[in-house]
N, C-alpha and C positions, 0 to 999 in steps of 0.2 A: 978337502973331503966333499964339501959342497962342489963342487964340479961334477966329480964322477954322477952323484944322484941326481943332477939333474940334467944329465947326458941318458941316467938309465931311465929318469921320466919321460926325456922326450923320447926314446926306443918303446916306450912299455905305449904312448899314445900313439908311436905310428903304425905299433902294429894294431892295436886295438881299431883305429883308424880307416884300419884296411885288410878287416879280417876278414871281410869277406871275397871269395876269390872265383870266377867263371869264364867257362865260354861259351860260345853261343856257334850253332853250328846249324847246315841243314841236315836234310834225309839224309845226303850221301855223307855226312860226316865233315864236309865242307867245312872251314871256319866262317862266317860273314863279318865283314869287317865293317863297320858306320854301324851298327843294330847299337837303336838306342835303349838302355834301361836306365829305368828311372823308378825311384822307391815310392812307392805308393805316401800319398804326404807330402814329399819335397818338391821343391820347385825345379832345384839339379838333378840334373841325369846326368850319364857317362857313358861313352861310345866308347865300343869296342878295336881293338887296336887290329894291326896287319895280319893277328895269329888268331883275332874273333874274341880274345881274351878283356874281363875287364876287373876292375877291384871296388867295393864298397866297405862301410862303415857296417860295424858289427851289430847295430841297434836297429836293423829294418826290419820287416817282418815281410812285407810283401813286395813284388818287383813286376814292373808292365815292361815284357822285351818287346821290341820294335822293329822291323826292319821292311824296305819299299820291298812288295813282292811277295811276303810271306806273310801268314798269318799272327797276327796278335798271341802271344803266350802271356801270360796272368803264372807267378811263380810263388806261392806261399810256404816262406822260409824254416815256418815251424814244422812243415811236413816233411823238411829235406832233413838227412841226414847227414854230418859231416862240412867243411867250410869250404870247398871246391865242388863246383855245379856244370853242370854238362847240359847244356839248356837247346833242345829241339827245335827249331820252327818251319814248318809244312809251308809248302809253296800254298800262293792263295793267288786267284783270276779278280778278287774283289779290293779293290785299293781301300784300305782301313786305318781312315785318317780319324783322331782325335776329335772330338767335341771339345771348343775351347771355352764355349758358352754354358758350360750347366758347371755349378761345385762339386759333381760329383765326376768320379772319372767314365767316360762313354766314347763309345766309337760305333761304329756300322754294326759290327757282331756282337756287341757287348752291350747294349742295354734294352731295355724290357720296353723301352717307346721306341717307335721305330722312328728311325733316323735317315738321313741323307747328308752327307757332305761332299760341297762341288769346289774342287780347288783344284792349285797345278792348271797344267794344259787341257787339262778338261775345261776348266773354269774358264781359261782364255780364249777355247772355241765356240763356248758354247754364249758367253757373253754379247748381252745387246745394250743398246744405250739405255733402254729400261729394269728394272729387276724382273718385274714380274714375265716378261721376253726373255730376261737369264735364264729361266729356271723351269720353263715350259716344258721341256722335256726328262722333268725328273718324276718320275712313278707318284704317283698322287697328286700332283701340283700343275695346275694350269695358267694359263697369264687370263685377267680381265684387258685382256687389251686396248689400249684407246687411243688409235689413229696411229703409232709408232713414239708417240711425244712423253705419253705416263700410260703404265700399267702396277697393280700390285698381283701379289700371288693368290689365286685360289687353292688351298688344300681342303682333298677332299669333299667338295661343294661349297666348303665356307671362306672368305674373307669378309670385306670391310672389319668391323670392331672387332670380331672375332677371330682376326689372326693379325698378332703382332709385332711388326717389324723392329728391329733392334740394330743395335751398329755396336760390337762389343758388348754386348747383355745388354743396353741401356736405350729406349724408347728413343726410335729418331726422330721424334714429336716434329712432325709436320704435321700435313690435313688431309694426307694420300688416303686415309680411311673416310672420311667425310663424304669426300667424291669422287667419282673413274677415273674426271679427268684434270686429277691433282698428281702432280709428279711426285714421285719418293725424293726426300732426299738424302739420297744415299749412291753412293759410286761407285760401279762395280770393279770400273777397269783399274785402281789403285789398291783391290781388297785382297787379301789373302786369302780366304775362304768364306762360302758360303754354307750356314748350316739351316738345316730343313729338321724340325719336329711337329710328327705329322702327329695330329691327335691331340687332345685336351696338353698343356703346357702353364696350365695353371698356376701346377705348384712352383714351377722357378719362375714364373715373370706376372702371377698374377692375373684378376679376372679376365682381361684384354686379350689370353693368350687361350681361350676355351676353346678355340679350334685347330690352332698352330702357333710357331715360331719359326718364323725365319731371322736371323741373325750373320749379319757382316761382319765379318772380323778385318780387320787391318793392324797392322804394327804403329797406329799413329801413337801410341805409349810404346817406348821397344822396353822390353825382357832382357835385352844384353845387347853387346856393343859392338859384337864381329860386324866386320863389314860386307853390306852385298845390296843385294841393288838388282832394277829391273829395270826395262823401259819397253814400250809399244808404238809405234805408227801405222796406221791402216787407212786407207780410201775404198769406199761404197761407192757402186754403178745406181744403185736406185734410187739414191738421194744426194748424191754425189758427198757422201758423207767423208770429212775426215776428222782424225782422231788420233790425238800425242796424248801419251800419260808415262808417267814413271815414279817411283818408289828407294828410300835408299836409306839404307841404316849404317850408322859409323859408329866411334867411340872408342872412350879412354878404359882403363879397367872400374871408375867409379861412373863416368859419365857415360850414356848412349843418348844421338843424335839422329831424329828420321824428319825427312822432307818428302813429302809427295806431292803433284799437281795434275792437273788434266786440262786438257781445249779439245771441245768439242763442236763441229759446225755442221749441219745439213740443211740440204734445202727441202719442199714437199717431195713425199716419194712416188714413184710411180706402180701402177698395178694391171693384172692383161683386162679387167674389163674397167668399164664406169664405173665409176664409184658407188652411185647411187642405185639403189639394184632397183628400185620401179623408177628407171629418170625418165625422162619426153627428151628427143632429140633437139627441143627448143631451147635445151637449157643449159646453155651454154659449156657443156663438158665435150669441148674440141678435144681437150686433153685428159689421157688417163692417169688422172693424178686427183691425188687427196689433198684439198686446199688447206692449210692453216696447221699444215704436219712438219714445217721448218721447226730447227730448235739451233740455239747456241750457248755452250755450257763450258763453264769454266772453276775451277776450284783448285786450293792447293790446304796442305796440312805442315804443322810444324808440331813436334813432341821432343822432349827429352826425357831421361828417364835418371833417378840417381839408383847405382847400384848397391847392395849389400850384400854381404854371404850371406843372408836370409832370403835375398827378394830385392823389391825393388819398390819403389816409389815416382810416379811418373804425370808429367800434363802434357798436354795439345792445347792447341787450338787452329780451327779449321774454318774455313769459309768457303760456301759453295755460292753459285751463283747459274741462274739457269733461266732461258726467256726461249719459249716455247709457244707455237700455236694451239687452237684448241679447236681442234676437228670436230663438226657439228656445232659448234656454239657460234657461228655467222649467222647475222642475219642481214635480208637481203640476197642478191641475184648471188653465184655461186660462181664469180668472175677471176679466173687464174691470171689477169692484168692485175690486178687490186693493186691499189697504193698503199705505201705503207700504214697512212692513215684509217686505213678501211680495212687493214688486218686485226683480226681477236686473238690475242694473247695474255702467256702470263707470266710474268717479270717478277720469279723466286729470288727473293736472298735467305740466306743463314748462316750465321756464326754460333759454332760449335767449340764447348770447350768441355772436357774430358780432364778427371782425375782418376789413375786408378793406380791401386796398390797391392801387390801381393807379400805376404811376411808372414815365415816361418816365426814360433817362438817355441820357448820352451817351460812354459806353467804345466802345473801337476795337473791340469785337465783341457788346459787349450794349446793346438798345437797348429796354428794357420788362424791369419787374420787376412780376408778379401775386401778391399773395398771398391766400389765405383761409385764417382760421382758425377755429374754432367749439368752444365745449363744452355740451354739452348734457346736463338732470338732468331722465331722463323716467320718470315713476312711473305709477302703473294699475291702481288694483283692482279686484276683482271684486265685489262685495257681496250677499249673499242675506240674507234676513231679518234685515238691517239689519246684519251681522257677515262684514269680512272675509273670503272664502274663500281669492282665490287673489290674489296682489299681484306684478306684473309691473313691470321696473326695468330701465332703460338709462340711465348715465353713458356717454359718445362724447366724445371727444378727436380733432381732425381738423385738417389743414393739408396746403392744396396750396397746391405755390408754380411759378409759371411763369415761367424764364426763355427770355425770347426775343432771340434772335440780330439782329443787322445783317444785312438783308440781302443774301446773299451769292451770285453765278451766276445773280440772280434766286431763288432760293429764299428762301425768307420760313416760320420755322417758331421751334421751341424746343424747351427742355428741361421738363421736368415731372417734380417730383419731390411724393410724397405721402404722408401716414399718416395713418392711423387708428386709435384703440383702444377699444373697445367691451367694457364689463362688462354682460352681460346674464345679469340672474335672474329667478325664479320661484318662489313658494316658496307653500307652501298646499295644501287638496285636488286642485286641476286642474293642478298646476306640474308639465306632462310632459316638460317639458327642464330637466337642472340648471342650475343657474348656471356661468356658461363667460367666459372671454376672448377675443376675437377680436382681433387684430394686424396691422397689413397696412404694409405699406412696398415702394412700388412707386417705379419712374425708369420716364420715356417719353420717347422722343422723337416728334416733330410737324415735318411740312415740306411745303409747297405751293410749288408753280411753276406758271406759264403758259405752256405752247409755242404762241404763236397763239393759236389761238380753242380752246385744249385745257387744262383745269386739272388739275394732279395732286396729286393729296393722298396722302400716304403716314404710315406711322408703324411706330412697334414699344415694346410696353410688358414689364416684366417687375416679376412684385409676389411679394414672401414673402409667405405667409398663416401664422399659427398658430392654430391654437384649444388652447386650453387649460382644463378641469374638472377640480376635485379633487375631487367627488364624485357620480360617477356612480352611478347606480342600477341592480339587474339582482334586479327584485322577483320572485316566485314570481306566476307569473300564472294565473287558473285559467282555460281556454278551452274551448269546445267548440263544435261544427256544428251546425247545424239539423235532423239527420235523426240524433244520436244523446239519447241523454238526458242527455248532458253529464258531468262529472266528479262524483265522490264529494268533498262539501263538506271529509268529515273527509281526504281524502286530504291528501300533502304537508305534511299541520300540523308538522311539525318543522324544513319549509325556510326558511331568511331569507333575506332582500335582501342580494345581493350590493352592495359600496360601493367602488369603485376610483378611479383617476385614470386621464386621457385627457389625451395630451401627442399632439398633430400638427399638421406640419408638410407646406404647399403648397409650388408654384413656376407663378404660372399664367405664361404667356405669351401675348401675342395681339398680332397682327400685320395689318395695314390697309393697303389700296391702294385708289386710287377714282382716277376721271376724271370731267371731265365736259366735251363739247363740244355748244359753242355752232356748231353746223354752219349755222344760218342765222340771220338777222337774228331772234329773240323765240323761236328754238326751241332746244331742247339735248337732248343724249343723257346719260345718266350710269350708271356702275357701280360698284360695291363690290364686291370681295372684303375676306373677313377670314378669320381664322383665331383663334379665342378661346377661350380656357380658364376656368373657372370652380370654384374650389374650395367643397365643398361647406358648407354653412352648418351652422351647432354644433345646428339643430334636426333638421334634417336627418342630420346623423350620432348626437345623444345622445338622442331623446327615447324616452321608455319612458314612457306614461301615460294616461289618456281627456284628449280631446279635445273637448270641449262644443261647441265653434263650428263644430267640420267633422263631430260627429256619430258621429265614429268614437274608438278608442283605435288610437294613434299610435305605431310602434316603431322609433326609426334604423337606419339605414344600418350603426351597426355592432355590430349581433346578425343573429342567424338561427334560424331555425325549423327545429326537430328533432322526426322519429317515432320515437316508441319505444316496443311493445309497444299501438302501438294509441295511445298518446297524445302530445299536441304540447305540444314545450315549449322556450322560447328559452335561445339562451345565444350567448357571445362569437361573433361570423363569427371564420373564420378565412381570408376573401378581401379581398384589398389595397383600399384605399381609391382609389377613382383621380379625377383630374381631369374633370370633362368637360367634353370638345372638339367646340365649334360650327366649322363650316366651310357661309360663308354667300355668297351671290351675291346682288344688288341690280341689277337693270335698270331703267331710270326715262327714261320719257318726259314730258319738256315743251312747254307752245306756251304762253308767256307772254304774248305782246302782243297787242292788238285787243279786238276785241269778245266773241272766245270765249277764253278759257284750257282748257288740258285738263295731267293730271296722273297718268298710268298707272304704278303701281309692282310690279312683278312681284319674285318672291321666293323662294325655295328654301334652306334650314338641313336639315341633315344633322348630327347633335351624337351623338357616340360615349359612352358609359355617361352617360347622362340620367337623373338620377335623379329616382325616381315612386314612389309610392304603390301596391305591387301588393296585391289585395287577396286577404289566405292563406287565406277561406272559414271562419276562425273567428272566433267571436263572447267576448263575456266582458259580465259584470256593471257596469252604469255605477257602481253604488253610487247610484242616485238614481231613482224612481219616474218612469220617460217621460210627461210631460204627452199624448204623441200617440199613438192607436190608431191604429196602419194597416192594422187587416183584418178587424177585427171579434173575435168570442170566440177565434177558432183562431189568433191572435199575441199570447195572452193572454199565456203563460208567457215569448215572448220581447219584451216592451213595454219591459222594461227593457236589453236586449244592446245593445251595440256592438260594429262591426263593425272586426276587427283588420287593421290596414295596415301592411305593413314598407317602410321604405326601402330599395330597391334600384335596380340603374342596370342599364340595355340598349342599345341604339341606337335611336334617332328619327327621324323625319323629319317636315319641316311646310315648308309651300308655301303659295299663294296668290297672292293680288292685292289692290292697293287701286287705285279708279279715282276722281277727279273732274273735273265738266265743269263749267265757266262762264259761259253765254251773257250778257252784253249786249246787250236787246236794245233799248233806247235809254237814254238820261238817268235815266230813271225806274224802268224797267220790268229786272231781271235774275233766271235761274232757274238753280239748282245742282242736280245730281243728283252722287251719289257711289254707291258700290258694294265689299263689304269681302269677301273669303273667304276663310279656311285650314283645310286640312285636317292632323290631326296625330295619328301613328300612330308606334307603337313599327314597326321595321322587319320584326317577326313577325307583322305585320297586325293586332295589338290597337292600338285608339284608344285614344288620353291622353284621359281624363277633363275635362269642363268646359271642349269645342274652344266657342269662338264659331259660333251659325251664320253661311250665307247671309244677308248682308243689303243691300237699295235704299232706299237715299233720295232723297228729291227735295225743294226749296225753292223760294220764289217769294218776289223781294223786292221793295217799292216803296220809295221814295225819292224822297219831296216838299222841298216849302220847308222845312216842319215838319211834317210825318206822313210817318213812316216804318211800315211792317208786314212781317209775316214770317209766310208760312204753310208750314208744314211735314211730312212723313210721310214715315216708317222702316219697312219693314216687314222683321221678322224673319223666317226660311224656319224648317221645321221640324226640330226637332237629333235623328236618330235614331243618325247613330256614336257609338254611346257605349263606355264604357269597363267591366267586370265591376262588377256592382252598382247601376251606372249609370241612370236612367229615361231614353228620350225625352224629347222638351220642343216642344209643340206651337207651334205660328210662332203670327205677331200682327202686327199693325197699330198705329202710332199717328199721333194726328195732334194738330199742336202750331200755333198762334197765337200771335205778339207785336204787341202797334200802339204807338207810340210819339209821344209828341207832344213835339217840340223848344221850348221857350220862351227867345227870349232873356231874357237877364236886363245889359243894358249889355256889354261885352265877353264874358261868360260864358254860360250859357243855364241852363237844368233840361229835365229829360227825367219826363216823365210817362207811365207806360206800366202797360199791362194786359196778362197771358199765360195764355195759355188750354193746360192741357196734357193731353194723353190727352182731349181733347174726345167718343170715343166713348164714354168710360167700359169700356176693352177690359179684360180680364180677360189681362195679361200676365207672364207666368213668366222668368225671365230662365236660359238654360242654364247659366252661368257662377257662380250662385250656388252655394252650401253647402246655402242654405234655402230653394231653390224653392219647393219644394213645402209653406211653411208661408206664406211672406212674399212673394208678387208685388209687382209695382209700385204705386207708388199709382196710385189711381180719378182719377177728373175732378179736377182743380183747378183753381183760379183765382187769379190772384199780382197785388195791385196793389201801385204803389210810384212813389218819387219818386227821381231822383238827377240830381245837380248837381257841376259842375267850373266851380274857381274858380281 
């Protein structure tokens, strides 16, 4: 008797199992067959089979279908009636990839911040050996460029502290924020996608993120065990660059296995004029090339992951490795013989290791457990004639963990708790900030509901900061103007360095509301307000020193500048340190489906004591002979000054726009144009230093059987709001070419392509650099290469 009942138990759970029953279909009625759904909650999803057909558990309530080409559909089950579903999804010209990086679900048309995700063959065209070069061409985001070697992103007029770079949600705690011409470490050509959040990102990653997130995602933890795999090789004409990477994930049904690695090698690159834009024909640039712009890079990653029908539980561990020149920071004649000895560079290492875990459960109020943890040991020197100068170091200890709730009133959200510790030093000639600790331990909560066709997204975070240095510096500095003769050498000889400790303590808070409605069938509205706090960063408040990369000597936020008797000389501020407070508005227009997409992002930040670089008109002695004349005999005596910058904070303001349009205009044939502007001024009408200009682009793409192409042109407007000290920076044109030839190869294919970039050979300056005016972009290149998915 016991048989039959529990023949009819296991029948009563497989239907229960699988009561839920659809397909998924287009306009024409089509079935689509690969459209992933996945239950809002669960870590599994189910593809639909050869008839579009697929089957779920009777306990969902909500479902995200998916498929490449068509718009996003959001299906909520309590509204449907009946257990078989007949599920629509509208062509769409806008590729609407996932955000892997926030706990909440988002993608391109779905959430109330506006977003950018560059993956796929986009990501592989548009990729440079730098991120902030990756990414130059996405609607808001510019590169600070710095000779080809390191760049980070600017969004919307902001980086350094203020936009925070991430590798899988978790700080890639280098020193790329410190200074221009600190490389990321981070690799694009092994990543799966790159995500852009433009605007205040506080509430998921904390004070660091008050102007953006960008975030690298990679498989170096895999999610499951199918196997598949990439790989790339490509050779450059203008640095005769080449470049192997590949990517691969295997596995048992408990175990997954992924290996990635890259070599990277170029030499300085070439450009159509001199480098130097005010150079003398004396000085030695036979050649049009940017000295100390080689780099050679190498890295590989290992992860495993254990699987469970809940999730998954996973480590890495990665090590990059990277020794790069550093453009502008020579001193001495500007000699393209130089021995290796008389080359400046910087010789990065880091080992990276990565915990992260996702797991479903099943408590009466928690239903998802996220964790990441990471430590990372990142080194950096500086090297001049062959010795050590200045050696740069970050240990990072980090762990966020996301509890999410049962769905509850319809509200679907969680808890977020998080820390971080970060020891960063510098120690050597150029170490203008001391060694410090940074602390951070933040709670947030996160929650979204749907009233109808109206999504709400809300939050509120709150994070301790500390920093903490025992040995600050408060040296005797000698200064002077341009239009006196400067201080007496012997004067002051009996002053020393002051050496104290710096003990403080934050409390940011920031606070987030958004909407977004779907007011008609493939169209929506959306807003953000926020309100974000940001406590200042340890170089930003300790640094006392020159600065080689940005050209100037450097002084925190907390000294100040005093007259007396005629002369200027710092000592302790004695004004309170404060927080500064972003208060931002996001307006966002969509039209997803059909033949055209369009994507309007409008913007306004308002941030009370902003802290900036003012510059106090006096100069001092680099200690290093300036490889660069800028004026001929009469800046003979000041070739060697730099120019002194104190940290201080005032009120800000910055606006803008980003726009993009997407026509299809059949099977084959589609054209994009975009459009990016902000304007950003202290609210006394002086301009913040290093605004992005005006800029238009436009794209034309084909798409054959197997040839695909891309023709392309950006044109920069001219930057004249500048900021005291500041040059204009004259606009420019480029124009870029990819052609692609697809080959099958049995299930898999290769991709053989050619890209043609700065085809004019333009003579272009980038405003947002440190080193315009030594290191433009590169001249004409041309990149051939093969890659392949297996």
């Amino acid at each position: 008797m016991k048989y039959p009942l529990l023949a009819a138990a296991i029948a009563v759970t497989t239907i229960n199992a699988y009561a839920l029953e659809g397909t998924v279909t287009n306009d024409h009625g089509t079935p689509i067959v690969g459209a992933k759904v996945k239950p809002n909650g669960h870590k599994k999803s189910v593809v639909t089979d050869g008839q579009g057909r697929f089957n779920l558990a009777d306990d969902v309530e909500e479902i995200h279908v998916t498929a490449p080409g068509y718009s996003h559909r959001i299906v909520h089950l309590h509204e449907q009636d009946g257990k078989t579903l007949i599920i629509t999804l509208a062509d769409t010209v806008i590729e609407q990839v996932d955000v892997i990086g926030l706990p909440i679900h988002a993608s391109v048309i779905e959430s109330a911040l506006p977003v950018s995700v560059l993956s796929g063959e986009a990501l592989r065209n548009q990729q440079a050996a730098t991120l902030g070069d990756t990414l130059d061409r996405q609607p808001g985001v510019n590169t600070n460029f710095h000779g080809n070697v390191a760049s980070t992103p600017v969004i919307r007029g902001l980086s350094g502290p203020r936009v925070l770079i991430t590798q899988n949600s978790l700080d890639v705690s280098d020193v790329s924020r410190v200074g221009p011409d600190h490389s990321v470490a981070s690799e694009v050509s092994t990543a799966q996608q790159v995500e852009v959040l433009r605007g205040p990102a506080t509430l998921f990653y904390g004070s660091g993120a008050i102007g953006g997130v960008v975030n690298v995602v990679d498989k170096r933890v895999p999610t499951d065990s199918e196997t598949r795999g990439e790989f790339l090789l490509s050779r450059e004409s203008v640095n005769s660059q080449n470049l192997a990477s590949f990517n691969g994930t295997t596995g048992t049904d408990t175990y997954a296995f992924y290996v990635d690695g890259f070599w990277r090698e170029a030499n300085d690159y070439e450009v159509p004029v001199a480098p130097e834009k005010n150079h003398n024909d004396d000085q030695h640039l036979s050649e049009n090339t940017v000295a100390n712009s080689a780099e050679e890079s190498s890295g590989y990653t290992l992860g495993t992951s254990y699987l469970l029908d809940n999730g998954y539980v996973g480590l890495s561990v990665g090590r990059l490795e990277r020794e790069y020149g550093i453009p502008g920071h020579s001193h001495g004649s500007q000699d393209h013989e130089e021995s290796e000895e008389e080359r400046i560079y910087a010789d990065l290492k880091q080992d990276r290791y990565q915990l992260l875990s996702e797991l479903d459960v099943a408590l009466p109020w928690l239903r998802a457990i996220h964790t990441r943890a990471a430590y990372t040991d990142y080194t950096h020197a500086e090297i001049e004639e062959g010795v050590v100068g200045t050696l740069f170091s970050n240990q990072t200890s980090e762990v966020r963990i996301d509890l999410l709730h049962q769905e509850w009133a319809h509200w679907k959200g969680g808890l977020n708790v998080h820390y971080k510790n970060s020891e960063v030093a510098a120690e050597g000639d150029e170490a203008f900030t001391p060694p410090s600790i940074s602390e951070t331990l933040a709670m947030a909560l996160m929650e979204e509901r749907h009233f109808g066709d109206v999504l709400v997204q809300m939050g509120a975070r709150i994070e301790h900061v500390s920093i903490v240095a025992d040995n600050v510096l408060l040296p005797h500095l000698e200064v002077h103007d341009h239009e006196s003769l400067g201080m007496d050498d012997d004067d002051h000889t009996d002053e020393e360095t002051r050496v104290f400790a710096a003990d403080h303590d934050f409390t940011p808070v920031s606070l987030s509301f958004g909407a977004v409605w779907d007011f008609r069938p493939g169209y929506n509205m959306g807003v953000s307000l926020s309100h974000s706090q940001r406590a200042p960063s340890a170089s930003e408040l300790l640094s006392f020193g020159p600065h080689i990369g940005t050209r100037s000597y450097e002084i925190g936020a907390l000294f100040s500048v005093h007259d007396e008797d005629g002369e200027s000389h710092f000592e302790l501020s004695a004004d309170n340190l404060e927080l500064e407070t972003s208060s931002n508005i996001d307006l966002t227009f969509r039209k997803h489906e059909g033949d055209v997409g369009v994507i309007f992002n409008v913007f306004y930040n308002h941030i009370n004591d902003y802290y900036y670089q003012s510059a106090t008109g006096l100069f001092t002695e680099s200690g290093h002979e300036d490889e660069h004349n800028h004026g001929g005999e009469d800046e003979d005596e000041h070739e060697d000054d730099l120019p002194v910058y104190l940290f201080t904070h005032a009120d800000a303001e910055l606006y803008g726009f980003e726009a993009q349009g997407i026509w299809k205009l059949n099977n084959r044939w589609k054209t994009t144009v975009f459009s990016d502007y902000v304007h950003a001024e202290l609210t006394d009408g002086t301009y913040l230093p290093r605004t992005p200009p005006l800029r238009f682009g436009a794209d034309v793409d084909y798409t054959g059987d197997q040839l695909s192409a891309t023709l392309s042109w950006t044109q920069y407007a001219k930057q004249n709001k500048t900021a005291q000290l500041e040059t204009p920076t004259d606009g420019y044109d480029t124009l870029d070419a990819t052609v692609t030839y697809h080959l099958p190869v049995g299930p898999h294919e290769l991709a053989l392509f050619i890209k043609a970039e700065n085809i004019t050979d333009t003579e272009a300056r980038v405003h947002t650099s440190f080193i315009k005016d030594i290191a433009p972009r590169p001249g004409r290149n041309l990149t051939l290469g093969i890659r392949g998915q297996f």
